[in-house]
The first five atom37 places (N, CA, C, CB, O) and aatype in JSON, in Angstrom:
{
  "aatype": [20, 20, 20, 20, 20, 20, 20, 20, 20, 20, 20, 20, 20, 20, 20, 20, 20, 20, 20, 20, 20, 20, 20, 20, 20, 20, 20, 20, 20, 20, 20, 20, 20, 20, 20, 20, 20, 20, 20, 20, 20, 20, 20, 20, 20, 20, 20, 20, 20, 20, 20, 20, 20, 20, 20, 20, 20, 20, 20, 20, 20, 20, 20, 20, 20, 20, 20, 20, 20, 20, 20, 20, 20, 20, 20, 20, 20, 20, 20, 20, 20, 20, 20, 20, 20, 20, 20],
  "atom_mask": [
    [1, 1, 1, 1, 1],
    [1, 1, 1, 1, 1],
    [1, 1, 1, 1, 1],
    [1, 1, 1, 1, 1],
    [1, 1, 1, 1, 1],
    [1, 1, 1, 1, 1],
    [1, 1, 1, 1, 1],
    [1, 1, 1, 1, 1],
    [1, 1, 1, 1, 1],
    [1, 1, 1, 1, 1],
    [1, 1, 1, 1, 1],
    [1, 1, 1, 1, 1],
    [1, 1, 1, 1, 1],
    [1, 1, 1, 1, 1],
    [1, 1, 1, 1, 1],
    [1, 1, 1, 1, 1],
    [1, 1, 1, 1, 1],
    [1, 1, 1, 1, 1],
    [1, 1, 1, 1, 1],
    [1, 1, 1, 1, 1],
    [1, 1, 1, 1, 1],
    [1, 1, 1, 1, 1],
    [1, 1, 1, 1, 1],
    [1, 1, 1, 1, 1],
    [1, 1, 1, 1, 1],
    [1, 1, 1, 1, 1],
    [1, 1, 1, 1, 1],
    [1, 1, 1, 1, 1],
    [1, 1, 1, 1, 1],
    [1, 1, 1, 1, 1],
    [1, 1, 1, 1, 1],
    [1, 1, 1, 1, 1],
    [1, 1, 1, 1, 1],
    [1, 1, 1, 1, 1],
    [1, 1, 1, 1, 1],
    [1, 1, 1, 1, 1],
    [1, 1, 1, 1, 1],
    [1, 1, 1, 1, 1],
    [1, 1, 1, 1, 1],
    [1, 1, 1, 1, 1],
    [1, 1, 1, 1, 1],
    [1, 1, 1, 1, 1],
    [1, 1, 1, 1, 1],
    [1, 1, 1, 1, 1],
    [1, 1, 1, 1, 1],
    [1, 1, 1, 1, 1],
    [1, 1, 1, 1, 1],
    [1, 1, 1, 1, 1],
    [1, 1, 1, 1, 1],
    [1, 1, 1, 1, 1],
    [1, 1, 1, 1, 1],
    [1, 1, 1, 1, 1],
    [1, 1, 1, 1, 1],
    [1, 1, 1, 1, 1],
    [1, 1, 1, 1, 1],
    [1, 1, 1, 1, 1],
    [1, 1, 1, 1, 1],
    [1, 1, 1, 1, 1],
    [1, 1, 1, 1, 1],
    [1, 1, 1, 1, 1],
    [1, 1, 1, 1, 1],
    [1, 1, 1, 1, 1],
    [1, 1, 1, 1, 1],
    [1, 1, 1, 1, 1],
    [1, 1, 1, 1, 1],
    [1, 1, 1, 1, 1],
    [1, 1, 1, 1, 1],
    [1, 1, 1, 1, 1],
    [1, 1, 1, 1, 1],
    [1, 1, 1, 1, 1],
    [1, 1, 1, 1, 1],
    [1, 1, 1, 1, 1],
    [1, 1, 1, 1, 1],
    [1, 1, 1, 1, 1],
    [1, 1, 1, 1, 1],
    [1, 1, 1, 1, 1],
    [1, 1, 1, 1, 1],
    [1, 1, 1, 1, 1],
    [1, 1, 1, 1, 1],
    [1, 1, 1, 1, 1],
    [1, 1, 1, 1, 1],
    [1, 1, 1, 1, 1],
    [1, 1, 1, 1, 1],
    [1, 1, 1, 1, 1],
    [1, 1, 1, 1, 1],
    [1, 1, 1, 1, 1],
    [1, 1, 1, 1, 1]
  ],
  "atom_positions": [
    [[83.4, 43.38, 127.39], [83.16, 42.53, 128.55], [81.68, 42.55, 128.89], [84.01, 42.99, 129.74], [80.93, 43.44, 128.51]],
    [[81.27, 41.45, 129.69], [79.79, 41.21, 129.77], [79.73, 42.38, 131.09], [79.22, 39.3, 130.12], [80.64, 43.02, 131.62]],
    [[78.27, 42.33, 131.36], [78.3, 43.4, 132.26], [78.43, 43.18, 134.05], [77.01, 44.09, 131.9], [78.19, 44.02, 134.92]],
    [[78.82, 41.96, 134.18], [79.1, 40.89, 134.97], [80.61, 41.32, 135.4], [78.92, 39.44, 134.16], [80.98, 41.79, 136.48]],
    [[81.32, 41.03, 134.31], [83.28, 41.49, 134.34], [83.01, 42.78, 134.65], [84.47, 41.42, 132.64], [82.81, 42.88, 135.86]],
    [[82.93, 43.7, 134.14], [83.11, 45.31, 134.31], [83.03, 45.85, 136.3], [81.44, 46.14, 133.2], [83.76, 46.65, 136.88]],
    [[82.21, 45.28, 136.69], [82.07, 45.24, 138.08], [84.07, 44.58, 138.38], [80.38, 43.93, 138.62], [84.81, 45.19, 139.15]],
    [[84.41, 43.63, 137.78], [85.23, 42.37, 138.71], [86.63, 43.6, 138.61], [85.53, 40.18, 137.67], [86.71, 44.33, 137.62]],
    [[87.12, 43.64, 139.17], [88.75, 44.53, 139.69], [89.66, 44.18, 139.01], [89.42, 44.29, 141.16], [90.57, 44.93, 138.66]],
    [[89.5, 42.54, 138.61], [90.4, 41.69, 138.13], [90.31, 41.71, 136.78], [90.28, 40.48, 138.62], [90.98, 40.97, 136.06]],
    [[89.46, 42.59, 136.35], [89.55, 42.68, 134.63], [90.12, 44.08, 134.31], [87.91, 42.52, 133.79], [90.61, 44.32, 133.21]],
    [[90.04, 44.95, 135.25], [90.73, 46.56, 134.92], [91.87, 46.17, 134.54], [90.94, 47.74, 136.16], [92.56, 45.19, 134.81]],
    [[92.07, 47.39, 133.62], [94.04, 47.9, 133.28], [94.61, 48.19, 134.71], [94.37, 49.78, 132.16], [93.85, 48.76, 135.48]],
    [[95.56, 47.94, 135.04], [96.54, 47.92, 136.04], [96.87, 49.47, 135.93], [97.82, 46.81, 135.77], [97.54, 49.89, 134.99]],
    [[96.36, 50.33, 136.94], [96.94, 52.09, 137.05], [98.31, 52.12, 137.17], [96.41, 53.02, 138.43], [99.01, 51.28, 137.73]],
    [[98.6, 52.95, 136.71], [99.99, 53.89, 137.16], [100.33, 54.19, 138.41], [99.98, 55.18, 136.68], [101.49, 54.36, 138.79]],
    [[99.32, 54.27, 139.08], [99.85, 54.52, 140.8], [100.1, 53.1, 141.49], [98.5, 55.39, 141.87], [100.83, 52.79, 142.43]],
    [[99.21, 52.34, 140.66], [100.01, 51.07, 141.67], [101.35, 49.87, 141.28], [98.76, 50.03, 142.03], [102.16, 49.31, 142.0]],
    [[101.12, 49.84, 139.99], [102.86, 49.62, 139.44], [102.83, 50.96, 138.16], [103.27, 47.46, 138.47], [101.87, 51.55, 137.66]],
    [[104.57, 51.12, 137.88], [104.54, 51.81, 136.78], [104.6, 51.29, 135.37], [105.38, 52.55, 136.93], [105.34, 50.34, 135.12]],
    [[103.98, 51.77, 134.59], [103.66, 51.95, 133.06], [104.68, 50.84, 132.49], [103.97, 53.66, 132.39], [104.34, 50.03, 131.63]],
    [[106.19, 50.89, 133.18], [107.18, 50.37, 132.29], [107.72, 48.95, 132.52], [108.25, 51.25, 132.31], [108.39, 48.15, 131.88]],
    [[107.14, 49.0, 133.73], [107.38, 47.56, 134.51], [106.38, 46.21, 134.46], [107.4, 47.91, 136.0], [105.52, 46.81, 133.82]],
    [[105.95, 45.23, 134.58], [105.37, 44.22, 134.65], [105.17, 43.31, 133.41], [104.36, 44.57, 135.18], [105.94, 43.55, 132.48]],
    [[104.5, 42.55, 133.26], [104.39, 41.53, 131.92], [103.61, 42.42, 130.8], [103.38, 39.93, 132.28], [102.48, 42.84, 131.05]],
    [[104.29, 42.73, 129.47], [103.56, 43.92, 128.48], [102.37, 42.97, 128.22], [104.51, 44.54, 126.82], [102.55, 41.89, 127.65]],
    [[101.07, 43.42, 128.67], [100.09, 43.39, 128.05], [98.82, 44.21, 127.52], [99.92, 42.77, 128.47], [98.77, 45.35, 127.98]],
    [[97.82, 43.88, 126.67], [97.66, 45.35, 126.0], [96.86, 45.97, 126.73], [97.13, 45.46, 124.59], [95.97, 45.31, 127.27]],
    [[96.94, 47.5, 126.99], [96.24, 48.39, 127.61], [96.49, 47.97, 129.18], [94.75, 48.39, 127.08], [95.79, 48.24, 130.16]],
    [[97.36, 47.43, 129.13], [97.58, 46.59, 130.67], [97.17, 46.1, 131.73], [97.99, 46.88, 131.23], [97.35, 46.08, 132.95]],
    [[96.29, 45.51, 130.54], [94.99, 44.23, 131.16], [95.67, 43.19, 131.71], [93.93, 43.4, 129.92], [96.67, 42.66, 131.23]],
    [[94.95, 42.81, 133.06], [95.55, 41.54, 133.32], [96.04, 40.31, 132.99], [95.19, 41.31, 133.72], [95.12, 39.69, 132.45]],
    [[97.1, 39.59, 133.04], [97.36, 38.61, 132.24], [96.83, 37.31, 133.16], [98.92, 38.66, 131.78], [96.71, 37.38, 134.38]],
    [[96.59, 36.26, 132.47], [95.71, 35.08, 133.43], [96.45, 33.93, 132.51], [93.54, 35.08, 133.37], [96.33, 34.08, 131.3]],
    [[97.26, 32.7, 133.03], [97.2, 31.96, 132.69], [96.3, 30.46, 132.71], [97.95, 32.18, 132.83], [96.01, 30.06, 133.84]],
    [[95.92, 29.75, 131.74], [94.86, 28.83, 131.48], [94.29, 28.01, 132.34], [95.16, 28.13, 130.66], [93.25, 27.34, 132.29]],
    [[95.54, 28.22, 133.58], [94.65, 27.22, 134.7], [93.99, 28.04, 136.24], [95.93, 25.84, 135.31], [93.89, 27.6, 137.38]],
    [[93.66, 29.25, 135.71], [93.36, 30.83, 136.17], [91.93, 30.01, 137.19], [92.8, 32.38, 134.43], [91.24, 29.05, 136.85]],
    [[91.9, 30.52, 138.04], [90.64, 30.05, 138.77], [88.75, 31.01, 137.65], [91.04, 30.89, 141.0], [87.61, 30.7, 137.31]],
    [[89.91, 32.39, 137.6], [88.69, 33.48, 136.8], [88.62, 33.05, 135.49], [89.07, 35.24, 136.71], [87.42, 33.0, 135.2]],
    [[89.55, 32.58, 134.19], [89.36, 31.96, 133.21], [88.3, 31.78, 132.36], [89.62, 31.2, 133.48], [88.39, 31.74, 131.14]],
    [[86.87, 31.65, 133.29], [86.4, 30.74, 132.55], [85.05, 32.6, 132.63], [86.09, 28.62, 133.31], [83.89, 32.42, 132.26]],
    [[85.34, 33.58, 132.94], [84.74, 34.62, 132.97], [85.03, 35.65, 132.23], [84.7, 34.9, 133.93], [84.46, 36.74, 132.12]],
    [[86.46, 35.02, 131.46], [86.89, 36.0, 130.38], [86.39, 35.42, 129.32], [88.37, 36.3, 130.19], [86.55, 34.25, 128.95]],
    [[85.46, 36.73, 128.59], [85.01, 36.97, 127.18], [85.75, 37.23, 125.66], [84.35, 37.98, 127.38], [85.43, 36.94, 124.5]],
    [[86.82, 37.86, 126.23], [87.74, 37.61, 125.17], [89.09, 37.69, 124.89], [87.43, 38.11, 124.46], [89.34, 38.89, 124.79]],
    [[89.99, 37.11, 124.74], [91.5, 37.14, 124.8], [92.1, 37.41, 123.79], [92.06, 36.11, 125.15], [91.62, 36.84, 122.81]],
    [[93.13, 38.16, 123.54], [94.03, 38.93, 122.49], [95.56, 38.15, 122.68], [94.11, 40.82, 122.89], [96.18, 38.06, 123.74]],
    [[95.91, 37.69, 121.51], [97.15, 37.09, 121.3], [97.6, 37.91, 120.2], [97.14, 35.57, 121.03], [97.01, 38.09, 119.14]],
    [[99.14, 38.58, 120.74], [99.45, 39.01, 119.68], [101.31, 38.21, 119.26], [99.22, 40.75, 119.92], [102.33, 38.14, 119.96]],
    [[101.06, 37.82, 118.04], [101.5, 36.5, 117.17], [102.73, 37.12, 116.65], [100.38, 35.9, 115.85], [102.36, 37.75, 115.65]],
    [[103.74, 37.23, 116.77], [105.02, 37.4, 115.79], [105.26, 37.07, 114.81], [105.9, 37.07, 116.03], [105.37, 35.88, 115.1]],
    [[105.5, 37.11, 113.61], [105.43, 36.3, 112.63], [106.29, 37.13, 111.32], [103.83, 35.94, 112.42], [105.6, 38.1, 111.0]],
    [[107.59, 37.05, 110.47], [108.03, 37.29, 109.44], [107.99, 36.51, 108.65], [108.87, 37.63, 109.48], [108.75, 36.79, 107.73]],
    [[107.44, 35.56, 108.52], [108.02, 34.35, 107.29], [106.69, 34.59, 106.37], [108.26, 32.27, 107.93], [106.35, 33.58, 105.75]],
    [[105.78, 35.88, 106.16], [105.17, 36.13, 105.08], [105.92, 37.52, 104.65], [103.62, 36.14, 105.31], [105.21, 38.25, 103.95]],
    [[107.23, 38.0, 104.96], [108.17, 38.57, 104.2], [109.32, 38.56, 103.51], [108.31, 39.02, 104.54], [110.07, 37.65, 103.87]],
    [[109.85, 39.41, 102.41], [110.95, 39.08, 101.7], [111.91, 39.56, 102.4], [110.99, 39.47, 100.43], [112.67, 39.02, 103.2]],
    [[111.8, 40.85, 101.96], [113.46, 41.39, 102.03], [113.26, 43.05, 103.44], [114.12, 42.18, 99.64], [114.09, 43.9, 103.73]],
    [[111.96, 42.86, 103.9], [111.69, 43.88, 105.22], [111.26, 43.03, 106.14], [110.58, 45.1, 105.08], [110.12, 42.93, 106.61]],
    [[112.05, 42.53, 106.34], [111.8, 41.65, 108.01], [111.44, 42.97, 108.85], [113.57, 40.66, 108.88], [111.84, 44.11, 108.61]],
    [[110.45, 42.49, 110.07], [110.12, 43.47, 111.3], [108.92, 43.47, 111.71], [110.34, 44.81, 111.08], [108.48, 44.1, 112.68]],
    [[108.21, 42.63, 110.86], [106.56, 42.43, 111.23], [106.76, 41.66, 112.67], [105.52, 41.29, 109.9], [105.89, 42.0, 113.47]],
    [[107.65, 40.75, 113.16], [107.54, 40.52, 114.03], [107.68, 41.25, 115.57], [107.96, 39.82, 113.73], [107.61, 40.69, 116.66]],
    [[107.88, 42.48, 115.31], [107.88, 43.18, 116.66], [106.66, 44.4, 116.42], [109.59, 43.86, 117.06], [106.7, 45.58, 116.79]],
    [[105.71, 43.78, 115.76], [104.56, 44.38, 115.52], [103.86, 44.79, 116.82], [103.77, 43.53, 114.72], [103.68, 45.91, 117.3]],
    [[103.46, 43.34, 117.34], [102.43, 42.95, 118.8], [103.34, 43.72, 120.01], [102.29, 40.83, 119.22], [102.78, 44.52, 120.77]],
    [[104.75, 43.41, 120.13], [105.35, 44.09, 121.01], [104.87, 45.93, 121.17], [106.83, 43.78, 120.6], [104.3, 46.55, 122.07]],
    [[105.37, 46.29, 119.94], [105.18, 47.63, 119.46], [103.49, 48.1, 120.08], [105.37, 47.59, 117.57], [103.39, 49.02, 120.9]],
    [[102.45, 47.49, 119.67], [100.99, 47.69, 120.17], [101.14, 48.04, 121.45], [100.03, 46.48, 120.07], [100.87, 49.08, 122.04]],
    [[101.89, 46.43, 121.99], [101.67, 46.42, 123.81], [102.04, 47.68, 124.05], [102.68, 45.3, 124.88], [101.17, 48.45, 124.47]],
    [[103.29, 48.13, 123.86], [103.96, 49.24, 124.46], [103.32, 50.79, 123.99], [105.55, 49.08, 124.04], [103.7, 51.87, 124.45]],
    [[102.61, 50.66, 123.3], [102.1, 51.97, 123.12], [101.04, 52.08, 123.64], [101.98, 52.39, 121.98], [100.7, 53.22, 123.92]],
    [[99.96, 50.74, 124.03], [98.47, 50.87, 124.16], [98.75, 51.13, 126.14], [97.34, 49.07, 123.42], [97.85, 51.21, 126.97]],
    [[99.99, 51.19, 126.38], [100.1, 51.52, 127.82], [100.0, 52.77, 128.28], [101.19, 51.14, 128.28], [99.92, 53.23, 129.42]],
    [[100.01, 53.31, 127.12], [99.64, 55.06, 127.37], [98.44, 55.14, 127.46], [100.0, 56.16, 126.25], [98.18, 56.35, 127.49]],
    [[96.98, 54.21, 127.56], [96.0, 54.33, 127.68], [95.54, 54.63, 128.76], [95.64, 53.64, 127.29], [96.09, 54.14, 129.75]],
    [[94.76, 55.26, 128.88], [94.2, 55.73, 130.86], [92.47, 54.94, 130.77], [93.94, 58.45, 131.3], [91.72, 54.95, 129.79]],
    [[92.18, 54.24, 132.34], [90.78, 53.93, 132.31], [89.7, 55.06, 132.67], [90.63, 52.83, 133.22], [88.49, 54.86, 132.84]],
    [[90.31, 56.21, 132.75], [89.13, 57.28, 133.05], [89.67, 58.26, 131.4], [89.36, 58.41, 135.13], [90.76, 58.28, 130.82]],
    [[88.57, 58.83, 131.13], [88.92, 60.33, 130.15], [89.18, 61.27, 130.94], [87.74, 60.97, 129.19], [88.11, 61.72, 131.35]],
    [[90.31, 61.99, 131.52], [90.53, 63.43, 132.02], [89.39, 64.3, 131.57], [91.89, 64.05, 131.48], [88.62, 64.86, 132.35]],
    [[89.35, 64.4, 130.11], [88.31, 65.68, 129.69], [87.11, 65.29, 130.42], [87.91, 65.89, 127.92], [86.86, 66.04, 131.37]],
    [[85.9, 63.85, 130.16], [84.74, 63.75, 130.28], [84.96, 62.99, 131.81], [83.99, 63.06, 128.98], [83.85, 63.09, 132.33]],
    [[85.67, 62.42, 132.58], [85.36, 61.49, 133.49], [84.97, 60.44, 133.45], [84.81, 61.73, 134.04], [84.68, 59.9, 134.51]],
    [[84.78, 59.62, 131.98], [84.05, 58.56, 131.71], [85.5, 57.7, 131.82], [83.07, 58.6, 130.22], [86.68, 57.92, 131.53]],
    [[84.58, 56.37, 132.55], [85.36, 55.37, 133.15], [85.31, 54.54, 131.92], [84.82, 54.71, 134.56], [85.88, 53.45, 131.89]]
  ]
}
């Protein structure tokens, strides 16, 4: 993010104390989600789509719950380091 966003509230991961981890729309690291007619929109630098897709497999279908799989794990991410304090 430019150094512009990093200041804005509206670009943080969503904490644990104010909804929990398991609840709201999965997105990754549980960055805010903005749809296209977003007033802020036009201040986001970069957007992550993550794409479902099996029909470049044979006989191991499951690539498509790839992106799901990410979301739900990258929610274990914290915006501070416990060890160093770095935000």
């Amino acid at each position: 993010m430019s150094q512009s966003n990093t200041k804005n509230k509206l670009f943080a991961p969503i904490t644990g104390t104010v909804m929990p981890r398991f609840a709201g729309i999965a997105t990754f690291m549980r960055l805010p989600f903005l749809e296209f007619d977003h007033p802020s929109i036009d201040e986001v630098d970069i957007g992550l789509f993550g794409i479902p897709w099996d029909g470049g497999t044979t006989n191991r279908a499951g690539a498509r719950h790839g992106p799901r799989q990410i979301r739900d794990l990258s929610t274990l991410a914290r915006n501070v380091n416990r060890a160093s304090g770095i935000t």
